[in-house]
C-alpha positions as CSV (number, residue, x, y, z in Angstrom):
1,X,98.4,154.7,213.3
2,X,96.2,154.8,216.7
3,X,92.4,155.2,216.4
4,X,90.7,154.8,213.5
5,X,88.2,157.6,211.9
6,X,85.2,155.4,212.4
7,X,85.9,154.7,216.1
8,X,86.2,158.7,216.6
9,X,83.1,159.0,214.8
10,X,81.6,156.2,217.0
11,X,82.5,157.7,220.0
12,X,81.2,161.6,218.7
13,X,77.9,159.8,218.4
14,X,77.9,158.3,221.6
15,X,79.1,161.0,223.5
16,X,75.8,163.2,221.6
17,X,73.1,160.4,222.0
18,X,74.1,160.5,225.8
19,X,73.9,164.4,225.9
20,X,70.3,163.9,224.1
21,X,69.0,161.1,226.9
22,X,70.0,163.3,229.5
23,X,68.4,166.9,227.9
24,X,65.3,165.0,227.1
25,X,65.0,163.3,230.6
26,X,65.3,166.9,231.9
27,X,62.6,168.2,229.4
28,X,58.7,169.3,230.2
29,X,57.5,166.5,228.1
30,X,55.7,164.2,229.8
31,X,56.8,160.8,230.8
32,X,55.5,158.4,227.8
33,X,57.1,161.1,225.2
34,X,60.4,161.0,226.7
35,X,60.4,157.4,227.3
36,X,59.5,157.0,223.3
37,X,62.3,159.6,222.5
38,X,64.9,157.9,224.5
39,X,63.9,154.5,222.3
40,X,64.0,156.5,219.4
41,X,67.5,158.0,220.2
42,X,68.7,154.5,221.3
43,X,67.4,152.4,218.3
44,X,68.5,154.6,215.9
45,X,71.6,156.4,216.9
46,X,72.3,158.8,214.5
47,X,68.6,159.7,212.7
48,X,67.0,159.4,216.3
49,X,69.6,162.4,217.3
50,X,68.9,164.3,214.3
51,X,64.8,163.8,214.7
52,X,65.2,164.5,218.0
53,X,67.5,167.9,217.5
54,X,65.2,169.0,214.9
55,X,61.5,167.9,216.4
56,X,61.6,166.7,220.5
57,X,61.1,168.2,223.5
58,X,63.0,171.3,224.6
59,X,64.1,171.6,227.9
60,X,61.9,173.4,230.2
61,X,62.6,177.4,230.8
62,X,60.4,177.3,233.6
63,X,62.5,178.6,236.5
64,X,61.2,178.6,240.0
C-alpha cells in the first residue's frame, strides 16, 4: 500500500528538526546556546523540537 504512516511521520519530523537547526543557527543567541540547542534538537528529535518551539532562541528582528 506504498509508505507506511510511520515513515511519513519520520520524514515530518525530519523535515521540522532541519527547519529548527537552520532558525536557530540564524538566531541572536550566541554561539555556545545554539550549539547546545542544535544537540538538543539532534539527540532528541521530537521533545528537543517541542523544548525548542516553546523555550529557544527566536530569530533575530534586528534589521540593518
Amino acid at each position: 500500500m506504498g509508505i507506511e504512516v510511520g515513515g511519513i511521520l519520520g520524514l515530518i519530523i525530519l523535515v521540522l528538526d532541519i527547519w529548527a537547526i537552520i532558525n536557530i543557527i540564524g538566531s541572536a543567541a550566541s554561539t555556545g546556546a545554539k550549539v547546545l540547542w542544535i544537540v538538543v534538537v539532534l539527540l532528541l528529535p521530537v521533545l528537543g523540537l517541542i523544548l525548542w518551539f516553546l523555550m529557544g532562541p527566536k530569530k533575530s528582528t534586528a534589521m540593518a
